[in-house]
C-alpha positions in Angstrom: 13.2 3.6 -16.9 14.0 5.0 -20.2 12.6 8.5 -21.2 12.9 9.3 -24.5 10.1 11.2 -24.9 8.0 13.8 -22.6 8.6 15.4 -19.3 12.2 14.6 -17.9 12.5 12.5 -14.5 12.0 14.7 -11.4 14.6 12.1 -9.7 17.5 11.7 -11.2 18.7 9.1 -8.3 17.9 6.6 -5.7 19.2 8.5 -3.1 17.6 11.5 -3.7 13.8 9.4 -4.1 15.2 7.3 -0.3 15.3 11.1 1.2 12.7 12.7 -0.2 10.6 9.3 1.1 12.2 9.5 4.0 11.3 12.9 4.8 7.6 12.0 4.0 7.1 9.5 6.6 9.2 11.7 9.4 6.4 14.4 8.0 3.8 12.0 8.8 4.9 10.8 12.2 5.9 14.2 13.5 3.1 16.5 12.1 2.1 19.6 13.9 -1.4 20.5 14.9 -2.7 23.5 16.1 -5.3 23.6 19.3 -7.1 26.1 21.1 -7.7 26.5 25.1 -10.9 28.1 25.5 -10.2 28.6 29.0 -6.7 30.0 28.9 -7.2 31.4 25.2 -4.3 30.8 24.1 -3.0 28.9 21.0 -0.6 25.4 21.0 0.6 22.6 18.7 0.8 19.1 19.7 1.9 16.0 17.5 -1.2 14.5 15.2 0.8 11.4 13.1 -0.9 11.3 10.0 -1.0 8.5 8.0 0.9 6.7 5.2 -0.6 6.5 2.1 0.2 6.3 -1.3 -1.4 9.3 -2.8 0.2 11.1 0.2 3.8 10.2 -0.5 3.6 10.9 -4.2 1.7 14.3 -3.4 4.8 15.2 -1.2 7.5 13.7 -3.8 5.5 16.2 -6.5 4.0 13.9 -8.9 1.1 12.1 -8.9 0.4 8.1 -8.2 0.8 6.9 -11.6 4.0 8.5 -12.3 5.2 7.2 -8.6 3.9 3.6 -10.6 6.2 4.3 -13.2 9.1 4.8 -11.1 8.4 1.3 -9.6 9.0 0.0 -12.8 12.5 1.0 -13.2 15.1 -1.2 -11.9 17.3 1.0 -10.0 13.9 2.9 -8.1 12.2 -0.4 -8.1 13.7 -2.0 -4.3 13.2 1.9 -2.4 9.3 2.6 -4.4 8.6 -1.1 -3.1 9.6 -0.6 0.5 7.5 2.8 0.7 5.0 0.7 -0.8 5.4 -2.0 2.0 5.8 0.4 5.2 2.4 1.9 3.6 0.8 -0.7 3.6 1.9 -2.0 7.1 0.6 1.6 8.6 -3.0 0.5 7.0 -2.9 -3.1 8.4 -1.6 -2.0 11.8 -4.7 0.7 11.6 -7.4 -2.1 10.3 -6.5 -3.4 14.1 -7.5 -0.2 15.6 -10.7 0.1 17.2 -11.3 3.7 16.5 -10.3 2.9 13.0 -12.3 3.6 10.0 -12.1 0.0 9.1 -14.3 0.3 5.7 -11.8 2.7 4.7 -8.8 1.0 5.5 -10.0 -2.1 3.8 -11.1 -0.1 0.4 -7.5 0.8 0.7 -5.9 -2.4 1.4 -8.4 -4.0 -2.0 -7.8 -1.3 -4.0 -3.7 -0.4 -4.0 -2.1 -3.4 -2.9 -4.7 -6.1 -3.9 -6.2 -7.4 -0.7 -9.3 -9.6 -1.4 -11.9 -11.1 0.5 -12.2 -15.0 -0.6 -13.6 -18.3 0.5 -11.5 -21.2 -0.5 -13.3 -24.3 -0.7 -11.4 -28.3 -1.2 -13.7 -29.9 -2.7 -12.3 -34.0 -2.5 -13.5 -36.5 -4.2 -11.6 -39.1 -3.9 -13.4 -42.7 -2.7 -16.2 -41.5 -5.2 -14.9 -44.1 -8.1 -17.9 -45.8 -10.0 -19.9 -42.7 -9.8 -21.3 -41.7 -13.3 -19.9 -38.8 -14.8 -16.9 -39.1 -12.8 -13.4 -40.8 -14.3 -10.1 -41.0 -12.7 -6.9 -40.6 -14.3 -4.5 -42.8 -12.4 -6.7 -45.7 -14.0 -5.2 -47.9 -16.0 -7.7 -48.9 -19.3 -8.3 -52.4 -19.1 
């Protein structure tokens, strides 16, 4: 991705975008929460995976969606943005199957950053119909 003008790249390699990635996603699945026992009243952490998304990763990469985009569109950060993108969007499919889900959500998602769509596909056939008016064939041969 050539930069001739502007800010400079915050990544200057693959392997410094594959760990910082990395370390996102081992954030996610091993966050810490903090509870409270009101009987004992005392103060723990337990483990609350969070989930993927895409804002998330590029808000723990330090830079913002569209410049995460623009990395995508380089060659050499092309293969490791595209699998992020692909384990991210496998985290929100695997969560659309939840029942405790916010399904609306998950779907706006899946629509709006990796082009889900909701469609009706209809096969329309109308072969046998020969003779009807307004309808020609083209395997016909003119007579």
């Amino acid at each position: 991705m050539p930069n001739k003008v502007g800010r400079p790249l915050k990544f200057k390699s693959v392997k410094e975008v594959e760990d910082k990635i990395e370390e996102y996603f081992n954030y996610c699945d091993n966050r810490l929460v903090q509870g409270y026992d009101n009987k004992t009243n005392e103060q723990f952490a337990y483990i609350s995976p969070e989930p993927y998304t895409m804002s998330g990763l590029a808000y723990y990469l330090g830079i913002d969606r569209k410049t995460l985009y623009n990395y995508s569109k380089d060659d050499q950060f092309f293969p490791t943005i595209k699998k992020a993108r692909d384990r991210v969007e496998m985290d929100i499919e695997r969560r659309m199957n939840d029942k405790n889900a916010f399904t609306p959500g998950l779907i706006f998602n899946a629509k709006n950053n990796f082009g889900w769509v909701d469609k009706n596909e209809s096969d329309v056939n109308i072969k046998g119909l020969k003779g009807l008016v307004g309808l020609e064939t083209t395997n016909e041969k003119e007579t």
